[in-house]
N, C-alpha and C positions, 0 to 999 in steps of 0.2 A: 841213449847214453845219459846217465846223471850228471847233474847239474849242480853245485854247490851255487849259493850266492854268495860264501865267504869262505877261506879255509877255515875258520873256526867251526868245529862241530856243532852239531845242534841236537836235542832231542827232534824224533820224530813229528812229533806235536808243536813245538817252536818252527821248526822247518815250514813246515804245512801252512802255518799262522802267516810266516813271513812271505811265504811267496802269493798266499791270498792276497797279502798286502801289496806287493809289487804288482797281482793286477790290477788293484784298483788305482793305484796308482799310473800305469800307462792308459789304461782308461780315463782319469780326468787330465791325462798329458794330450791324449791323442784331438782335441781339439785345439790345441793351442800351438801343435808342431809345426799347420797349415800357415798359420801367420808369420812364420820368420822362412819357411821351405819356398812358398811360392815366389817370396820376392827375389830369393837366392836363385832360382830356377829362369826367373824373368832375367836378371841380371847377365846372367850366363849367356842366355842367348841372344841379350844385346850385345855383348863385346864381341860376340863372332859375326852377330847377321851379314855385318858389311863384305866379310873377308871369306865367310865357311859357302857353303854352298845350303842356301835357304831348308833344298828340303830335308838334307840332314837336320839344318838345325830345329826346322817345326817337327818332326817325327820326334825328335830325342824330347824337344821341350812336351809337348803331348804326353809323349809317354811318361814320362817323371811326373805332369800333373795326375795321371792315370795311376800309377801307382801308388802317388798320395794319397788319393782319394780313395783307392781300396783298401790300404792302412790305416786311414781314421775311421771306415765304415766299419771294420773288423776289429780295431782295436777299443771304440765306442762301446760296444758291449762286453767285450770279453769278458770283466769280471763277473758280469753275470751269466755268460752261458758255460763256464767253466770252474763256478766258484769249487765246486766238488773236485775239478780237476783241476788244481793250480797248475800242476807241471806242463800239462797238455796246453793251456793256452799260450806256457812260457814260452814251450816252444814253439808253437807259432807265429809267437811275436818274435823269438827269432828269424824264423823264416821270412817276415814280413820287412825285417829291418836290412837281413841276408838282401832279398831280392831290390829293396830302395836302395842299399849300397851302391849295389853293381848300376842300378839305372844312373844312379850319378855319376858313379866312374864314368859312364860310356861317353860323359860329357869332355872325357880328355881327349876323344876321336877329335877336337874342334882343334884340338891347339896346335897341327901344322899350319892351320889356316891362317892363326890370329898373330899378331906382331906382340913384341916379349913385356909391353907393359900391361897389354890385354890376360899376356898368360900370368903375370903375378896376382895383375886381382882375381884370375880366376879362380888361379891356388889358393888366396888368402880367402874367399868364398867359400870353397873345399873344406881348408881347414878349421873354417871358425863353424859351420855346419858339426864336424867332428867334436869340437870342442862342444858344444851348445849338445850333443849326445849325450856329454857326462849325467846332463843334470838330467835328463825326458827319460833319462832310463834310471838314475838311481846310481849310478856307477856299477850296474850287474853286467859283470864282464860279459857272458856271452851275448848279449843286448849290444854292448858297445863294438866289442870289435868285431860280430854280422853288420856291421852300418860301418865303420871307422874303416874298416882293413882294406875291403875293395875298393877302397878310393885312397888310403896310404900310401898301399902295395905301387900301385902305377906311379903316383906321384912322385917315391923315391925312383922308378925306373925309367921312367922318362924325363924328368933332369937330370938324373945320376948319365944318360946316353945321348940326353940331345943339347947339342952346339949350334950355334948360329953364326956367321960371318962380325955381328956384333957383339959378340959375347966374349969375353976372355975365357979361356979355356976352363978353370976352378971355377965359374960360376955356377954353371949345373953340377957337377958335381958337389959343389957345398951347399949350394941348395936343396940336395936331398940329400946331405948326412943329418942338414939342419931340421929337415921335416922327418925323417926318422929318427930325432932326438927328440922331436915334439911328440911324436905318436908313443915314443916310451914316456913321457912324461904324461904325456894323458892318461893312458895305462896306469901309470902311477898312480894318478890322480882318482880314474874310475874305483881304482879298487879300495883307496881312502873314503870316496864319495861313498864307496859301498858297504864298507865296515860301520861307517856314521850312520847311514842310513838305518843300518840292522841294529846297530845300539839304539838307535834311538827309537824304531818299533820295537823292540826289547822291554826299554824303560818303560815306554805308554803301553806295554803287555804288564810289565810289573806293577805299574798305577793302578792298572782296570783291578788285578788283583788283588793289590794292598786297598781297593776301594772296595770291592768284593768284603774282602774282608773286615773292613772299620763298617761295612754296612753290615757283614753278619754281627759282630760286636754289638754295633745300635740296635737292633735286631733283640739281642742278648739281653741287651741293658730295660728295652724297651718293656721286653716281657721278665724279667725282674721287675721294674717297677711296677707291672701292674699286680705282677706275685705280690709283692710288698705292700701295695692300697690294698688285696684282699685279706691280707693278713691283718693290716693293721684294723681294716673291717672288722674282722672276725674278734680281732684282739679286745678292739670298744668292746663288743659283747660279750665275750666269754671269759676276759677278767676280769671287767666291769662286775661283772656276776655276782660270783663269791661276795666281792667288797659291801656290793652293795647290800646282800645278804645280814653280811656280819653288819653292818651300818645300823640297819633297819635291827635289830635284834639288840645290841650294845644300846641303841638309844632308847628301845622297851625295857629294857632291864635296869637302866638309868632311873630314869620314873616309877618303878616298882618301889614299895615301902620295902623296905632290906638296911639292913643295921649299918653303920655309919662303914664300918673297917670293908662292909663288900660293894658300897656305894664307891668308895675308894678306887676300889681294884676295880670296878665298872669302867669308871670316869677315867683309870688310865688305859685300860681298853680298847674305851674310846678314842681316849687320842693316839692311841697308837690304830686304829683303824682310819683314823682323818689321812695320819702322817702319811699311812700305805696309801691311800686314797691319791692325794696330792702328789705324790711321787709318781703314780703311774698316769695321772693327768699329766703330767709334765715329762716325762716320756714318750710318749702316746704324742703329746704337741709335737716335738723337738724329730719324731720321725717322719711327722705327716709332712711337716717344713722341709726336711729332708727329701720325700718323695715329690714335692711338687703338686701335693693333692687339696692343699685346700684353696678354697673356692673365696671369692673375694666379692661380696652383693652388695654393694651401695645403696643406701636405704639414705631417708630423712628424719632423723629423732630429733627428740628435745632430750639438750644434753644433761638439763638440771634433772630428768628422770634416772637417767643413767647414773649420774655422779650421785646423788641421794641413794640410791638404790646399794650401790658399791660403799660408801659408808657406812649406812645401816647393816650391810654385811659384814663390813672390820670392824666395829664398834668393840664388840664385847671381845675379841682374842686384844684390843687395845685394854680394855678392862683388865683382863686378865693377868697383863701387866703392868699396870696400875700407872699406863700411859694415858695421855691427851689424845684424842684422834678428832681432828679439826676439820671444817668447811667451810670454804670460805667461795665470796663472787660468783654466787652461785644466779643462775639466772635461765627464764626460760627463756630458750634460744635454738632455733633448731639448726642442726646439721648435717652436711649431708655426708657418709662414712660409711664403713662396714660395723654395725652396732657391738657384734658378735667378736670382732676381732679386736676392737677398739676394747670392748669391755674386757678381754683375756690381758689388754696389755695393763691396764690401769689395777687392774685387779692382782696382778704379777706384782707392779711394782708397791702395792699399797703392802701386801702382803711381807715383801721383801725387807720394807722400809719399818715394818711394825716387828720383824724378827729378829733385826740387827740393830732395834733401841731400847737400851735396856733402862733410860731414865727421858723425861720429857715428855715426847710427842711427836705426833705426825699428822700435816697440816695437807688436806688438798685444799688446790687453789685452780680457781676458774676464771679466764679474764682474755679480754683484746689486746691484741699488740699488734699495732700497725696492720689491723685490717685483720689478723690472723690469729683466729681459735690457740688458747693455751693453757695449756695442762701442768699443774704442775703437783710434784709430792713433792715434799720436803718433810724430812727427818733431825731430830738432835742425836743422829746415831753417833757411832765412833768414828764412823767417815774413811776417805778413799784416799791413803796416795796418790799422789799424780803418777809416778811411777806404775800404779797397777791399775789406773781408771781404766787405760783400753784393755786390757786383760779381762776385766768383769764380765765381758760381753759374749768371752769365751766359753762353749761347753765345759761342762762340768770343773767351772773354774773360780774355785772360794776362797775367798779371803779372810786370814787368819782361822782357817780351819784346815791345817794340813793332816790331822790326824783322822779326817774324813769323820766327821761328826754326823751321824745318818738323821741327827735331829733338827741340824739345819740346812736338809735339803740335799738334791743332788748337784745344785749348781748350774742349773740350766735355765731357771728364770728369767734371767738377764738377758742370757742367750736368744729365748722364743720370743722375748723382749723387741730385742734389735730386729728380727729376720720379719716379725709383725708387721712392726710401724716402715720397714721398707715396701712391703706387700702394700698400704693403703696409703703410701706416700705422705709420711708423719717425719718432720725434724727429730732430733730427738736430741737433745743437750744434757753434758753431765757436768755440775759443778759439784767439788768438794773438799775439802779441807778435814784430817786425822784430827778428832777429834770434839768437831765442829757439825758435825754433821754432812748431810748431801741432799741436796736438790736436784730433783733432776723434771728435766721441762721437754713439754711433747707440742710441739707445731704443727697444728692441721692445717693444711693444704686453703690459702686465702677462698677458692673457688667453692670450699665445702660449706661456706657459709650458705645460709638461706635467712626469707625475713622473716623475723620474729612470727610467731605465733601461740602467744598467751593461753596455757590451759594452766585448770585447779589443781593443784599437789593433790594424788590418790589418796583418800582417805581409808586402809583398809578396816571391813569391820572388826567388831570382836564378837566372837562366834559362841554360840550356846552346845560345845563339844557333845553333849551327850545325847542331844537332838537330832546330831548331823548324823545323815545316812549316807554308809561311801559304800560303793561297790566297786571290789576290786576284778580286776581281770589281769591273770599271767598264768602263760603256761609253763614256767617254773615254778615246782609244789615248794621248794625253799623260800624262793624269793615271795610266793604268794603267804605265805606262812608268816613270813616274815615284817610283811607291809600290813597287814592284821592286826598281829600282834601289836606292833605301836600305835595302830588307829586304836584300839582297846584299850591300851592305856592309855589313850588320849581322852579316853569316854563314848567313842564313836559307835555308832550301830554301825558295823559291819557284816558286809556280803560278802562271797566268794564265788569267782566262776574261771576256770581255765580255759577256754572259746569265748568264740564270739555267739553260738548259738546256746551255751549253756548259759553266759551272762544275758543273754534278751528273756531268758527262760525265767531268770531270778527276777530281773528286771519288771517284770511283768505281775510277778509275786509280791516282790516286795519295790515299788520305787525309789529309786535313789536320789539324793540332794544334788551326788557330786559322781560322778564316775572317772576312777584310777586306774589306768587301762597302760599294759606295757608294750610301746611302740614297734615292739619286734614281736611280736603276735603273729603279723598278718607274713613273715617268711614263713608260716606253715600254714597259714589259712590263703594263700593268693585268691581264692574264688572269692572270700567275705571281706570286707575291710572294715573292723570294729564300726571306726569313724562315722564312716558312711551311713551301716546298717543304723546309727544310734541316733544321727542328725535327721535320719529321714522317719523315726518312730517316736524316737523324744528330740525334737529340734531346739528347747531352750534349756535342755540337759548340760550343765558345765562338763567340759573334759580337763583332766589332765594325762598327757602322756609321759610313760618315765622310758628313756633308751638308751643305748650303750653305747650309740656312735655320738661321738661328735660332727653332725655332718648340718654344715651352717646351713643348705639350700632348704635340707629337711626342718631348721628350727625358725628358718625363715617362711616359708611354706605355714607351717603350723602359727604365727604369728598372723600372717596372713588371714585364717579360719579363726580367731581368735581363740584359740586352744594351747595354753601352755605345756610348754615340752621342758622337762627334766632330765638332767643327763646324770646316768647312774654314776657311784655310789651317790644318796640322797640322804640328806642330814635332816634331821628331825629341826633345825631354825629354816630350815630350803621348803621344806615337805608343807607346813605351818603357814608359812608365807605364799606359798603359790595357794592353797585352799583357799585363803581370805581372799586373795587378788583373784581366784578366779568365781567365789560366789559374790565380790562386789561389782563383777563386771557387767553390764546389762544384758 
């Protein structure tokens, strides 16, 4: 016969689930039923021993521990030897709780024996046994009244018929309308106990599944984001590409002798290939930040290199309008930070602060305060609302350029700004005043100090161009075409070789000064790695590599071997400056 454990229907599957669950459930009951059964079983048969006749009462008490004890042996496994079959065990544990019913019933055979205060606590034994049912089984009815009924049943019929010379005549009989008002409130009670029961492996069903599912999601998300670092991979290199192309090309044709009106249209060109350039570096950031993929390496520099170096880099776009661009407190000092991230953010804001001043200046400044590295721009720009200072910090969010002016930016400098200096644990303070300009100050972390140590400002040489021998290697016919050409109008003897086995081949023919070698070579050569092959044939050979990723472990690796690495597009003041710094290197 089926068995519901509730009237509410259930799928198949739900069903199944919940009565697996009810066996494991009287499985970790069935040791715990012995602790409260055997004392009720001892009790029993002290309040008769005096009066019943012994060997009834050791037979009964025997057998009720016997039957205990085959109910926690059989019911200890159950859920495992029946997980397949939940129904089959259920019903055996009905059978088991059927036959401990009836053994306790039998224990009413005592009560002609015993005098009438003996028989109430026996009843009150009976029924708190009954009650203590509700919970070992769950309130699943036919659990509860196989155990409950054969010991009910008698109780209302043998008070309901038996009188005693002391008794008033309604005492037995209300004493079992009272205990068959108790056994429908039990009833009540179990089938409440067992509705909660089932909601509540219900909900911890719908948990497992809604966790199920927020793990497929993570799952989802997970492999999206790694879609998204291959992309943005890919992205470095293959629209890095073009740019750099047209870069390399725009700055040969720059330097060509060509009449004033096409030098013109060159030089705007060019800056509209920078503009393209810096747009997609600042995308390209603002997703990697997004993704969670850049990498954060703690090194020790000396900061006067850096700050010097980023100077000498805004210098002339400061020229160009016909600004001041200042340094100040400057000092060799070393620190301990991520070089690469540090310099994106200083370089952001120098850049920011020279685009938005249209008269004056722009002053970096380097200095202690209270034990703590600080950085500071400062601008005579047009300056910030208080109103709209925390705004700045928002993607793609310009001030006083609502008509999306594509010449100054997309608005995310600020942005790659902030999410930076959280990454290497940087203060970062914005002061400003409309019309007054703005300062704005970076707090490195007290811990990053380290002690001084004094080296010479790099003096780079000046180079005899048409002396210098460069060998290029890329296996891009554009981009190799294209790094040529401006070495040529630089005056350079230049090489060409698309491999690493075709440039050992030139190499060989002709030696080079300098070797310019494109860091994404070796995804089609894995068996050769330029590097390698060139350190172990010409070992005081300078390299430079130019790449497409931004990928700091690779540019710190490469600082490492002392080989400077260039991240495409490359600008003919970039191109210039890494040659000198790399043939003054020893």
């Amino acid at each position: 016969m089926r068995q519901d454990v509730v009237n509410t229907p259930l799928n198949d599957t739900a069903s199944f689930a919940s009565k697996q669950e009810m066996l494991h459930l009287l499985a970790r009951q069935s040791g715990r039923v012995p602790f409260g059964k055997i004392p009720a079983i001892i009790l029993i048969a002290a309040l008769a021993w005096i009066n019943a006749p012994k060997a009834i009462v050791v037979t009964w008490a025997c057998t009720a521990l016997a039957v205990l004890m085959l109910r926690w042996l059989i019911l200890s496994k159950i859920d495992t030897h029946f997980l397949d079959k939940p129904q089959t065990g259920l019903n055996i544990s009905v059978w088991l709780s059927l036959i401990n019913g009836i053994v306790m019933a039998c224990s009413l055979m005592l009560f002609p024996f015993i005098p009438e205060v003996e028989r109430a606590i026996h009843t009150l034994v009976l029924m708190g046994l009954c009650t203590g049912a509700i919970a070992t089984t769950a309130g699943y009815l036919p659990l509860f009244l196989s155990y409950a009924g054969p010991i009910a049943l008698p109780l209302v019929i043998i008070w309901g018929g038996l009188a005693t010379p002391n008794q008033a005549e309604w005492v037995g009989p209300g004493l079992a309308v009272l205990i068959a008002m108790f056994i429908g409130l039990m009833i009540s009670l179990a089938r409440d106990t067992s509705r909660l029961y089932l909601r509540s492996f219900e909900i911890r069903s719908e948990q497992s599944e809604l966790n199920n599912k927020l793990q497929q999601a993570l799952n989802q998300a997970e492999n999206a984001s790694h879609t998204k670092t291959r992309f943005l991979a890919s992205a470095s290199h293959d629209l890095r590409q073009p740019i750099h192309t047209l870069s390399l090309f725009s700055a040969a044709l720059i330097r060509r002798d060509i009449d004033t009106k096409s030098k013109q249209i060159a030089s705007h060109m060019d800056n509209a290939i920078q503009a393209l350039a810096a747009q997609l570096d600042t995308l390209l950031d603002i997703s990697k930040l997004e993704a969670g993929v850049v990498d954060v390496n703690i090194k020790t520099i000396d900061i006067h290199t850096l700050l010097s170096r980023l100077f000498e880099e805004h210098i002339q776009s400061a020229r160009q309008k016909n600004l001041h661009l200042g340094i100040n407190g400057l000092e060799h000092l070393d620190i301990a930070t991520d070089p690469i991230l540090l310099e994106r953010i200083i370089r952001n804001l120098l850049s920011n602060a020279i685009k938005y001043t249209d008269q004056g200046g722009v002053d970096l400044n380097f200095s202690i305060q209270n034990q703590q590295p600080c950085i500071e721009v400062i601008d005579s720009g047009q300056g910030i609302p208080s109103e709209e200072q925390a705004k700045i910090f928002e993607e793609f969010y310009q001030l006083n350029n609502p008509e999306r002016n594509r010449s100054k930016g997309l608005g995310l400098g600020l942005a790659i700004v902030k999410r930076l200096t959280k990454l290497i644990d940087i203060d970062i303070d914005l002061r400003s005043s409309p019309g007054k300009g703005t300062r704005i100050r970076l707090l490195l972390p007290t811990s990053s100090l380290r002690p001084i140590a004094l080296a010479p400002r790099e003096e780079l040489p000046q180079l005899a161009w048409q002396n210098l021998k460069v060998l290029v290697v890329d296996d891009e016919a554009d981009a190799l075409q294209a790094m040529s050409t401006l070495l040529q109008e630089l005056s350079c003897q230049v090489s060409c070789a698309h491999s690493t086995l075709s440039a050992l081949a030139v190499a060989r023919a002709t030696p080079p000064d300098i070797l310019l070698a494109d860091v994404d070579l070796n995804r089609h050569e894995v068996e050769l790695n330029l590097v390698d092959v060139f350190r172990t044939q010409h070992p005081s050979l300078p390299v430079i590599l130019v790449g497409g990723q931004t990928n700091a472990q690779a540019q710190l690796s490469a600082e490492a071997t002392q080989i400077i690495q260039l991240q495409k597009p490359v600008t003919l003041e970039t191109l210039t400056q890494a040659i000198r710094r790399s043939l003054a290197e020893p």
